[in-house]
MDAnalysis code that builds the backbone (N, CA, C; Angstrom):
import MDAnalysis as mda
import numpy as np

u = mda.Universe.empty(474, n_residues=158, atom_resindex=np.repeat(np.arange(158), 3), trajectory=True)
u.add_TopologyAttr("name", ["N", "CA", "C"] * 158)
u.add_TopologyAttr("resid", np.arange(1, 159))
u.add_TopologyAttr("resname", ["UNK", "UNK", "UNK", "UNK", "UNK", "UNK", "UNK", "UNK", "UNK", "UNK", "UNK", "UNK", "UNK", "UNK", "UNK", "UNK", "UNK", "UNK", "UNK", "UNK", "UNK", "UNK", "UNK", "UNK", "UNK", "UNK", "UNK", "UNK", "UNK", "UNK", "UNK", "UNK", "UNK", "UNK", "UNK", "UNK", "UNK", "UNK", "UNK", "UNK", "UNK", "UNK", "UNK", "UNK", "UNK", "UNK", "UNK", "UNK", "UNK", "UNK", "UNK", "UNK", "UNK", "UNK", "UNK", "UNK", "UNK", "UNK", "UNK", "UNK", "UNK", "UNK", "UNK", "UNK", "UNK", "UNK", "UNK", "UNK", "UNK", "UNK", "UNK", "UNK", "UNK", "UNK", "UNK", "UNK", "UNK", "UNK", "UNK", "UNK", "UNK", "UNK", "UNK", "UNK", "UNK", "UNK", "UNK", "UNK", "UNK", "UNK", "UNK", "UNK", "UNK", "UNK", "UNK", "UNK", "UNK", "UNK", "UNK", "UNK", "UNK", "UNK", "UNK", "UNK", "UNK", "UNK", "UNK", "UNK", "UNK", "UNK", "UNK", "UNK", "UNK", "UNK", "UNK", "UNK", "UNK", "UNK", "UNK", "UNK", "UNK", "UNK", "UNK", "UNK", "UNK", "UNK", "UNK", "UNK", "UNK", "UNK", "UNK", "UNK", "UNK", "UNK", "UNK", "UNK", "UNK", "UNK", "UNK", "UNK", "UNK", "UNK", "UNK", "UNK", "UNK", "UNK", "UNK", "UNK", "UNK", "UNK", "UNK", "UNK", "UNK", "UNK", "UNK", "UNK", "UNK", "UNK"])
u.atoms.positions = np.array([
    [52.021, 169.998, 85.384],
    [52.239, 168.662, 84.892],
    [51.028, 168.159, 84.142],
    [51.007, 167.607, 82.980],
    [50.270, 166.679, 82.402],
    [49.547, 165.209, 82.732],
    [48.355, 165.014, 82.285],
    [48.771, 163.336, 82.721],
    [49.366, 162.417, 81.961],
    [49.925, 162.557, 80.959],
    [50.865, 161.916, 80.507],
    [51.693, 161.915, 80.944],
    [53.014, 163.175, 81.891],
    [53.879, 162.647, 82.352],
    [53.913, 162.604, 84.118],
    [52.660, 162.262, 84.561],
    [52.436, 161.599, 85.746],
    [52.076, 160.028, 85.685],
    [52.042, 159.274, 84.373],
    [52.021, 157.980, 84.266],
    [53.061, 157.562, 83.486],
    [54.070, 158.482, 83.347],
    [55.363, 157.989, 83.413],
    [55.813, 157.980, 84.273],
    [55.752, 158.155, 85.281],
    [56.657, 158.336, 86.499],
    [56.464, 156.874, 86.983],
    [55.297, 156.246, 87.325],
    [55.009, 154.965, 87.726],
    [56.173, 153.736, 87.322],
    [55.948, 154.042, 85.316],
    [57.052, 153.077, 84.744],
    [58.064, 152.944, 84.924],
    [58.541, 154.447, 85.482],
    [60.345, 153.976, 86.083],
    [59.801, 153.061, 87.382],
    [59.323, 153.255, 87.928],
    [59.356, 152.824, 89.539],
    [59.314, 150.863, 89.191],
    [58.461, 150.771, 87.985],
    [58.588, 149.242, 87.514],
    [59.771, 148.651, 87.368],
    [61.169, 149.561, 87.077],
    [62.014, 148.915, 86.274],
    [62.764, 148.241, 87.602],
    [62.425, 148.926, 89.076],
    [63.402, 148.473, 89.831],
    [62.757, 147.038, 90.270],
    [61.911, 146.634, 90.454],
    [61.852, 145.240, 90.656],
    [62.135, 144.753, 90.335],
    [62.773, 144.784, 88.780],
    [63.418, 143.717, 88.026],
    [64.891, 143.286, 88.327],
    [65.120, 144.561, 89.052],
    [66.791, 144.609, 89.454],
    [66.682, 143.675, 90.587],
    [66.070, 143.914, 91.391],
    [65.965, 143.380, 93.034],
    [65.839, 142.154, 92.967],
    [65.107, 142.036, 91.597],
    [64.598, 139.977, 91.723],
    [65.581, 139.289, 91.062],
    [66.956, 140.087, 90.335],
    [68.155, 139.541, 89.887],
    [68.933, 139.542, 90.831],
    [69.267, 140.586, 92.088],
    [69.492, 140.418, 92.760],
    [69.530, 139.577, 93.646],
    [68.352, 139.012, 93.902],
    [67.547, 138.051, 94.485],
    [68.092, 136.877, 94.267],
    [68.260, 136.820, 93.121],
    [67.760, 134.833, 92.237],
    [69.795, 135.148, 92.951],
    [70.636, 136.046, 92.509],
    [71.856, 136.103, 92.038],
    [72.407, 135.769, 93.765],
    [71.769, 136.316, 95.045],
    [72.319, 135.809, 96.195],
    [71.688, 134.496, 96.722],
    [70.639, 133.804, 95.879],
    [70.088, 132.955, 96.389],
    [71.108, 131.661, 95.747],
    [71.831, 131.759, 94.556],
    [72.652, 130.920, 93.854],
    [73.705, 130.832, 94.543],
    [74.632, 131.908, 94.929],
    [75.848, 131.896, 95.380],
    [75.645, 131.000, 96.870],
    [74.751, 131.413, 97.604],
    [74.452, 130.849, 98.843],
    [74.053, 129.324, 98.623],
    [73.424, 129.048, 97.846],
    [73.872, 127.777, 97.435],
    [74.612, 126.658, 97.051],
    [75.606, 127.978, 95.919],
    [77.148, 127.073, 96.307],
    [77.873, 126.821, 97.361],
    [77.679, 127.844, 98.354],
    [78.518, 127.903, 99.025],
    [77.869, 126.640, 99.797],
    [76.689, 126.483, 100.303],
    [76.219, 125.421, 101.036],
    [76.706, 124.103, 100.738],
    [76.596, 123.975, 99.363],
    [76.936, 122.848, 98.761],
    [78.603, 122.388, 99.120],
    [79.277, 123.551, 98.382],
    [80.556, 123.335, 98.726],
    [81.307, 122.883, 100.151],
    [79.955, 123.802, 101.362],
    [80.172, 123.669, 102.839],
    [80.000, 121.573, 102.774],
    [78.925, 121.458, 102.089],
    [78.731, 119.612, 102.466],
    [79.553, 118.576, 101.404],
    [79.994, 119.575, 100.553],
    [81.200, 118.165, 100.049],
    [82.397, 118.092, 101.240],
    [82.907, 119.327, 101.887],
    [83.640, 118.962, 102.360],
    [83.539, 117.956, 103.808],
    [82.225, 118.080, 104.186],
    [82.002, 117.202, 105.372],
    [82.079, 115.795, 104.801],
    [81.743, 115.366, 103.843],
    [81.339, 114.137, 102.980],
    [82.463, 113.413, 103.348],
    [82.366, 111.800, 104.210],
    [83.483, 110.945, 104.383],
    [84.076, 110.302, 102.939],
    [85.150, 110.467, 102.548],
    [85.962, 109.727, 101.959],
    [86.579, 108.884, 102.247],
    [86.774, 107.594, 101.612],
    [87.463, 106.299, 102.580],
    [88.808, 106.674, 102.129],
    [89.406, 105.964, 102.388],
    [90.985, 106.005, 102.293],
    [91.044, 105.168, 101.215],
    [92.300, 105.577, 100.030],
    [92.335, 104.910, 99.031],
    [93.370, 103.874, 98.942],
    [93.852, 104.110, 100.268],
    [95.003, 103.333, 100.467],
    [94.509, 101.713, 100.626],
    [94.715, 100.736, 100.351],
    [93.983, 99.006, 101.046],
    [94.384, 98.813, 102.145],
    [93.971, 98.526, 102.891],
    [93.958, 98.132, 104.358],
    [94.459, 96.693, 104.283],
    [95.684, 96.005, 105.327],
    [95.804, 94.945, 104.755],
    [95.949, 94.254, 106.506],
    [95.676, 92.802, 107.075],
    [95.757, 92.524, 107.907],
    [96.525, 91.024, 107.613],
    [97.797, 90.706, 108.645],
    [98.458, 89.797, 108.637],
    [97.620, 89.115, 109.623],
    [97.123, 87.773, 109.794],
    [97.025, 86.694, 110.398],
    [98.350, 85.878, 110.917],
    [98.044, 85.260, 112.258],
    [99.080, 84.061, 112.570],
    [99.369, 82.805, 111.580],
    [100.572, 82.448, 111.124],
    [100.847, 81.713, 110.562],
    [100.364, 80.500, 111.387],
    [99.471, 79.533, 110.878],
    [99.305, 77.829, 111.642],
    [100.096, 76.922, 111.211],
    [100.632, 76.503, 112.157],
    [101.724, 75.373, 112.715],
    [100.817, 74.174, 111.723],
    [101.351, 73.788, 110.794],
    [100.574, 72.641, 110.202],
    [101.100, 71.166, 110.591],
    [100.981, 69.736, 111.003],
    [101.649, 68.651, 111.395],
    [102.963, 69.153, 111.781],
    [103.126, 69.976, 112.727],
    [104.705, 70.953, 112.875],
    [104.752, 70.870, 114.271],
    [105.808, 70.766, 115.041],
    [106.273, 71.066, 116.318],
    [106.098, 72.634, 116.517],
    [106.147, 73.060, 117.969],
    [107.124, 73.990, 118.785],
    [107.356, 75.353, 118.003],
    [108.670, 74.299, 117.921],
    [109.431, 75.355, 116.799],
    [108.951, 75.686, 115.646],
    [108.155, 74.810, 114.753],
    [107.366, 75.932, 113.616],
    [106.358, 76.634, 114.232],
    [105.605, 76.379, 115.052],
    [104.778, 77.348, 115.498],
    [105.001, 78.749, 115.671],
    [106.459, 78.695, 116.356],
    [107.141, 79.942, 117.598],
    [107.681, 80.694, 115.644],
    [108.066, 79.803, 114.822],
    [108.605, 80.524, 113.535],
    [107.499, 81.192, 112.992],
    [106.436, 80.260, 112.558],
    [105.559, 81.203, 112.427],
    [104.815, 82.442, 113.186],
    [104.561, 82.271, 114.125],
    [104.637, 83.367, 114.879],
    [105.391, 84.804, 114.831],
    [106.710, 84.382, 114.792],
    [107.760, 85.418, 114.348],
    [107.571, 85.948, 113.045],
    [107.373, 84.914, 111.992],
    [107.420, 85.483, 110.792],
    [105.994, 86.384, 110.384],
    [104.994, 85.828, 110.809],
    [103.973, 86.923, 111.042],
    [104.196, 88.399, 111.313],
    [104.722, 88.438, 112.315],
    [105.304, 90.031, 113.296],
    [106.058, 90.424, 112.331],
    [107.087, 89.915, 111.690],
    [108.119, 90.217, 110.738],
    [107.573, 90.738, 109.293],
    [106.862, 90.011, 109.037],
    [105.872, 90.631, 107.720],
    [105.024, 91.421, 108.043],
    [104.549, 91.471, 109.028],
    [103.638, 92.813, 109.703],
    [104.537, 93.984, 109.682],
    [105.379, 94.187, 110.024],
    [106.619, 95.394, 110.486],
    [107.107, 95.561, 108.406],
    [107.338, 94.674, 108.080],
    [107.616, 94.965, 106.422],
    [106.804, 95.346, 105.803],
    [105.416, 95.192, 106.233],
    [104.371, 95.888, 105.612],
    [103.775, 97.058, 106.052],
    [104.340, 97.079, 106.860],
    [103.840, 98.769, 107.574],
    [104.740, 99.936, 106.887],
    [105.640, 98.983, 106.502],
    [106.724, 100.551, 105.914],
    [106.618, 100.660, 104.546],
    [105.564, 99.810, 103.660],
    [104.880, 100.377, 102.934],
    [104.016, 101.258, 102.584],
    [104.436, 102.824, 102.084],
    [103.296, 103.913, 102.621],
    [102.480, 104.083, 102.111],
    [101.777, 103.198, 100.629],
    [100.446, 102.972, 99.883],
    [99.891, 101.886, 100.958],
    [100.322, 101.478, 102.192],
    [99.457, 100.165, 101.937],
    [99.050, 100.402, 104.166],
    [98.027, 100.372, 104.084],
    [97.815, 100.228, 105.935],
    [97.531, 99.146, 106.344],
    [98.246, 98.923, 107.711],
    [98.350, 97.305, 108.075],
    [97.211, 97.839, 109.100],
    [96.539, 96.608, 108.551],
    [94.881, 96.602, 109.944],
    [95.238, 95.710, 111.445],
    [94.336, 95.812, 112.209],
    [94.610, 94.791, 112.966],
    [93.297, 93.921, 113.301],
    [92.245, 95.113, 112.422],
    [90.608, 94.625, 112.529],
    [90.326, 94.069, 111.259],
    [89.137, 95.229, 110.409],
    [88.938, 94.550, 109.469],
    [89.626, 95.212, 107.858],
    [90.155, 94.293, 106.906],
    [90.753, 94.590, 106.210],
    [90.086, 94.627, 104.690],
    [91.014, 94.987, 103.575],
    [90.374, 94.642, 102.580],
    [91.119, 93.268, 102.009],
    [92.618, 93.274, 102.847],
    [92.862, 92.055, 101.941],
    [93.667, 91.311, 103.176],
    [93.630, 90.143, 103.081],
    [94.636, 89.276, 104.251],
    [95.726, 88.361, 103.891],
    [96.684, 88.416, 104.626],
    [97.716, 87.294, 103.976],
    [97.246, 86.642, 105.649],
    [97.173, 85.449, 104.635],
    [97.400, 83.774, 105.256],
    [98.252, 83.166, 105.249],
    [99.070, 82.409, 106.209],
    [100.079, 81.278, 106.045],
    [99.890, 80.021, 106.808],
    [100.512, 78.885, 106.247],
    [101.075, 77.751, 107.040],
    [102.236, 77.787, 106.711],
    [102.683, 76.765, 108.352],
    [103.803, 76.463, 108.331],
    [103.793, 74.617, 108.661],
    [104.787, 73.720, 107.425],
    [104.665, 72.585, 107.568],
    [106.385, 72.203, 107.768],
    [106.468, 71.066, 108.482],
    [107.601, 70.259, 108.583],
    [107.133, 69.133, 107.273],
    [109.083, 69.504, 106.995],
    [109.244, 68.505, 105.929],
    [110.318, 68.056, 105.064],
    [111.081, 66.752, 105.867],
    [112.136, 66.271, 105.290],
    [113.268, 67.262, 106.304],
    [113.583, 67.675, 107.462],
    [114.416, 69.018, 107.651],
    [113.831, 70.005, 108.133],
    [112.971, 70.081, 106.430],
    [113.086, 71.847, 106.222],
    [111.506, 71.974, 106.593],
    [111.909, 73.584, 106.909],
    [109.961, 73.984, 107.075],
    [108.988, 74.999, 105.479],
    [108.257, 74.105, 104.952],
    [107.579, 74.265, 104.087],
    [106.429, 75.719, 104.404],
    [106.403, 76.866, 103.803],
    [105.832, 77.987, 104.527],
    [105.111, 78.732, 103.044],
    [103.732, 78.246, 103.496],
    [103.049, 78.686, 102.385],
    [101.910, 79.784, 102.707],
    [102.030, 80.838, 101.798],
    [101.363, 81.838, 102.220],
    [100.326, 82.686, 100.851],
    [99.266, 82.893, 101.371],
    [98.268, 83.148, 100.545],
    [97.842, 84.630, 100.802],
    [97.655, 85.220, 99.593],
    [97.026, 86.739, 99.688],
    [95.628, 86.593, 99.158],
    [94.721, 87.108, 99.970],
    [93.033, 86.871, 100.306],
    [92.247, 88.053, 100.162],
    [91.338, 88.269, 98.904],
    [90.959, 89.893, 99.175],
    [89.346, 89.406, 99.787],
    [89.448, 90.352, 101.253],
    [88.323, 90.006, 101.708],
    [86.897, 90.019, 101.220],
    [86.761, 90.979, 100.291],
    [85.079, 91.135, 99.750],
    [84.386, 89.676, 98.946],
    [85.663, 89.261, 98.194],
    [84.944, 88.224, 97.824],
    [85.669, 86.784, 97.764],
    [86.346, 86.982, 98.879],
    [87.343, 85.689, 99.469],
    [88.087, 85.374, 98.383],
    [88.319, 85.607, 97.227],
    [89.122, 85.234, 95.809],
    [90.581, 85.196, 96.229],
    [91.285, 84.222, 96.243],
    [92.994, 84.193, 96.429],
    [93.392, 85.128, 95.283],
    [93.901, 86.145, 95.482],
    [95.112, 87.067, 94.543],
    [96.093, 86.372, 94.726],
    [97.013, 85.445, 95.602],
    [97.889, 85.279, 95.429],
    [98.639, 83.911, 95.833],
    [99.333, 83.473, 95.805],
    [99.877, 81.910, 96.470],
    [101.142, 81.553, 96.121],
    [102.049, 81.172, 97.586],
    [103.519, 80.708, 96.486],
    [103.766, 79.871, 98.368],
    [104.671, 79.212, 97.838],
    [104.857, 78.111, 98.979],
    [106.741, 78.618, 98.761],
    [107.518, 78.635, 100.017],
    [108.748, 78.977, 100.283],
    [108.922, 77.709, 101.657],
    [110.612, 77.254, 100.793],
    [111.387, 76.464, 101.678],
    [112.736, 76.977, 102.443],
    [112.602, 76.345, 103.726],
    [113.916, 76.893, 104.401],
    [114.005, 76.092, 105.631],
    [115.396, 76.679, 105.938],
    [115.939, 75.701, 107.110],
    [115.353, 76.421, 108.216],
    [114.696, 75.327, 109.122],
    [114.307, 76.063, 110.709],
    [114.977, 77.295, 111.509],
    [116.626, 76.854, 111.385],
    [117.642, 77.713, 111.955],
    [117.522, 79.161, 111.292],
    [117.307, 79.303, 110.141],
    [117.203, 80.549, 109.548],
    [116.440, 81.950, 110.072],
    [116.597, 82.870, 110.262],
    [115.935, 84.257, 110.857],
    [115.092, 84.393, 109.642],
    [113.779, 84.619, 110.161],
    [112.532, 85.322, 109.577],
    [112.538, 86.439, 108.888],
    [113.308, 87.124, 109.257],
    [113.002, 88.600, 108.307],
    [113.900, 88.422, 106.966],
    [114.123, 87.841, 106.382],
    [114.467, 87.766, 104.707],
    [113.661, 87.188, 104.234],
    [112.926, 85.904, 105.064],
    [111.414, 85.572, 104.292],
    [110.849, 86.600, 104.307],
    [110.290, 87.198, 105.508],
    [109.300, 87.929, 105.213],
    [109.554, 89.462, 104.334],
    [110.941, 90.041, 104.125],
    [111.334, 91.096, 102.975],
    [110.850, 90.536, 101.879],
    [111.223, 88.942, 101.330],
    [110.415, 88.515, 100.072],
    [109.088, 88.308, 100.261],
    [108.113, 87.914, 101.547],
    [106.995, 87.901, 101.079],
    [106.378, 89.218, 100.886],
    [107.022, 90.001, 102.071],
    [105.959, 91.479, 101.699],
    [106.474, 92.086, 100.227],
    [107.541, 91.744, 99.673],
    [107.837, 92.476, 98.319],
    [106.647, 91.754, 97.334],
    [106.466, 90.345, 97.553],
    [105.457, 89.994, 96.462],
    [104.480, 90.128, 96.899],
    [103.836, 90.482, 97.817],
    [102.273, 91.096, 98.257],
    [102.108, 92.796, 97.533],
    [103.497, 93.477, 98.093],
    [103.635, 94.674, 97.466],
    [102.960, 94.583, 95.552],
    [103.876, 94.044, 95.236],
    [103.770, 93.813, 93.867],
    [102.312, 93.280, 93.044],
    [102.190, 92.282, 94.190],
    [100.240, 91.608, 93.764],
    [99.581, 92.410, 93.890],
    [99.723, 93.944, 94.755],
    [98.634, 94.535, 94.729],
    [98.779, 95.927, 93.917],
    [100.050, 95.531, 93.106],
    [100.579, 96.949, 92.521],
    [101.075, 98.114, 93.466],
    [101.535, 98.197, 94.822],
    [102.535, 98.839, 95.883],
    [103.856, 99.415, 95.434],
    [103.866, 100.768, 95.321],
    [105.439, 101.063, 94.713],
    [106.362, 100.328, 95.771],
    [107.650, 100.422, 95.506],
    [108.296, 99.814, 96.256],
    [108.865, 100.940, 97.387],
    [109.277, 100.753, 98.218],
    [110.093, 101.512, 99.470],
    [111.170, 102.221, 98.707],
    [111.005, 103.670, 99.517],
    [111.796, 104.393, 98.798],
    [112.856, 104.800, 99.418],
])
């Protein structure tokens, strides 16, 4: 052998480090995605659905009986809004609240109800409905939860 081709031999032996450190960089990347990918999936996502909480309707200058109506009609719009499947009825804290009174007047009971988005107390919504005492609650409350549906853009029940 020569010494010329005993200091070639060295230069191959160079070329493999270059492989090993691609190697290298190439499992140090993947293991990274994968890490990454491992912590998006832990990452809490809120629900995109609005959270919505019915309050007791208050008996306004009202007897008894508007009280016990409002009362009912509360529960009644609670149960109509639950079977909305964009929309979750809270019982804690919400993003948006419907409010009502209930007033005597002339007869009839005056039942006004307000949609409240909690972050920045702003009324989305307001409409005042008349009816006779004797009347059953759940057709008010099918029309109020349809226009809450609607104020908050809620497909309708399918």
């Amino acid at each position: 052998m020569t010494e010329t081709d005993s200091k070639t031999v060295p230069a191959a032996r160079h070329e493999r480090p270059g492989w090993v450190a691609i190697a290298f960089i190439g499992i140090c990347v993947l293991t990274a995605i994968a890490l990454y990918l491992a912590g998006v999936r832990k990452v809490h996502r809120p629900s995109l659905r609005p959270a919505i909480a019915v309050l007791p309707f208050t008996a306004v200058n009202a007897g008894a009986d508007a009280e016990r109506f409002g009362s009912s009609l509360a529960t009644q719009l609670t149960r109509a809004l639950r079977n909305a499947g964009e929309l979750r009825v809270a019982d804690g804290a919400a993003d948006v609240l419907v409010l009502g009174n209930v007033e005597s007047a002339a007869g009839h009971l005056l039942v006004t109800t307000r949609l409240i988005r909690t972050a920045n107390r702003y009324q989305l919504w307001s409409h005042t409905y008349q009816l006779d005492p004797r009347e059953d609650t759940a057709p008010l409350a099918q029309t109020i939860a349809t226009a809450v549906r609607a104020e908050l853009h809620i497909r309708p029940d399918r």
